[in-house]
RODRENFI-436696 format. One line per field, with one value per residue (C-alpha): residue number from 1; x, y, z. Coordinates in nm, 3 decimals, always signed. Layout:
num: (NUM|...)
c1: (X|...)
c2: (Y|...)
c3: (Z|...)
//
This chain:
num: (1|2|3|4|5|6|7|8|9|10|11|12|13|14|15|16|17|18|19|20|21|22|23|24|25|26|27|28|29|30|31|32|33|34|35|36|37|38|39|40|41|42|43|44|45|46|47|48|49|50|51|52|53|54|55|56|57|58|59|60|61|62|63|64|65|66|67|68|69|70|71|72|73|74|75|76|77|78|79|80|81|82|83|84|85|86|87)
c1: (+2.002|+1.644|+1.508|+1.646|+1.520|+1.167|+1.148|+1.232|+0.955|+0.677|+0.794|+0.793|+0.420|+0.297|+0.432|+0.273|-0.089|-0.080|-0.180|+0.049|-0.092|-0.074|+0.222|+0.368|+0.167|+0.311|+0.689|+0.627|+0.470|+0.826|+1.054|+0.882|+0.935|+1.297|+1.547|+1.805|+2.122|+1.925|+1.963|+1.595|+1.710|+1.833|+1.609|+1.324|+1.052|+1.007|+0.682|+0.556|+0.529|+0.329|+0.140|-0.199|-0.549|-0.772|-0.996|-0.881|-1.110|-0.833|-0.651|-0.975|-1.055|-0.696|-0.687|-1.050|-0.906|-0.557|-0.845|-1.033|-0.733|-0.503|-0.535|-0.536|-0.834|-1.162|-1.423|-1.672|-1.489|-1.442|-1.850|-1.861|-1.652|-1.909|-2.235|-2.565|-2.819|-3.150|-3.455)
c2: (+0.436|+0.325|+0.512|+0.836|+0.730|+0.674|+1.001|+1.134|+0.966|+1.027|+1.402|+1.426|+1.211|+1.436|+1.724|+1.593|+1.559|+1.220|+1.204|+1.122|+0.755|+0.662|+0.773|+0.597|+0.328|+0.292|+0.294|+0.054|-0.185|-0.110|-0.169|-0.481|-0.604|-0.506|-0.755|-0.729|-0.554|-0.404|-0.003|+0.150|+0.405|+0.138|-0.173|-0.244|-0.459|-0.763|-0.713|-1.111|-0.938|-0.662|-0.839|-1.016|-1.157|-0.946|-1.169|-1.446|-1.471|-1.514|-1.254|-1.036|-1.210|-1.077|-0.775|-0.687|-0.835|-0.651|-0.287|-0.368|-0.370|-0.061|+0.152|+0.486|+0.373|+0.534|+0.369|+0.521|+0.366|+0.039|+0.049|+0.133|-0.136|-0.359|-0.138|-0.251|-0.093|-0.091|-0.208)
c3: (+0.433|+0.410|+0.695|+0.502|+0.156|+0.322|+0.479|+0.165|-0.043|+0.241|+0.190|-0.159|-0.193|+0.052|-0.149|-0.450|-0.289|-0.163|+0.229|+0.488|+0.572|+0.206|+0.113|+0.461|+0.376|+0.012|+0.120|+0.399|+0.137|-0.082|+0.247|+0.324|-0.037|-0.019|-0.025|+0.223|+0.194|-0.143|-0.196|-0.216|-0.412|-0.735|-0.656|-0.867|-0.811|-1.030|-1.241|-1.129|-0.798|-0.876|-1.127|-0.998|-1.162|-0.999|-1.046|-0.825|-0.572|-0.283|-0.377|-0.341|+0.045|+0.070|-0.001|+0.188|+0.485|+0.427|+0.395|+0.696|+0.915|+0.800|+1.093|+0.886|+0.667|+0.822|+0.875|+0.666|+0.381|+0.532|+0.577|+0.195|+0.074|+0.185|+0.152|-0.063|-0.240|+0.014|-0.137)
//
């Protein structure tokens, strides 16, 4: 069942504009967060997962380190992340 539904949603993000490696990327974050035995199609997220202080300074060292090693993110923009003003 889920390798259907996530062919489905890659197809219909793509579709909609999104490019293929984040719209793969998005339903691979969904299918990890699934619980087992859950249907993709009726589960929803609880909002304590998906809610974060962006502020929180591990949760930023997380997600730059989670950036720097998605295959599909170039890296021009990995360079940018990181990029200062020269003086």
């Amino acid at each position: 069942m889920s390798d259907k539904w996530a062919e489905r949603q890659v197809r219909v993000m793509v579709d909609c504009g999104v490019s293929l490696a984040n719209a793969q990327a998005a339903v691979a974050f969904a299918l990890r967060r699934l619980p087992q035995n859950a249907d993709p199609e009726t589960y929803v997220l609880p909002a304590a997962l998906l809610e974060q202080n962006v502020a929180d300074p591990a949760l930023v060292q997380d997600a730059r380190a989670d950036f720097y090693q998605q295959d599909h993110v170039p890296a021009t923009y990995k360079r940018i992340l990181d990029a200062r003003p020269v003086p």
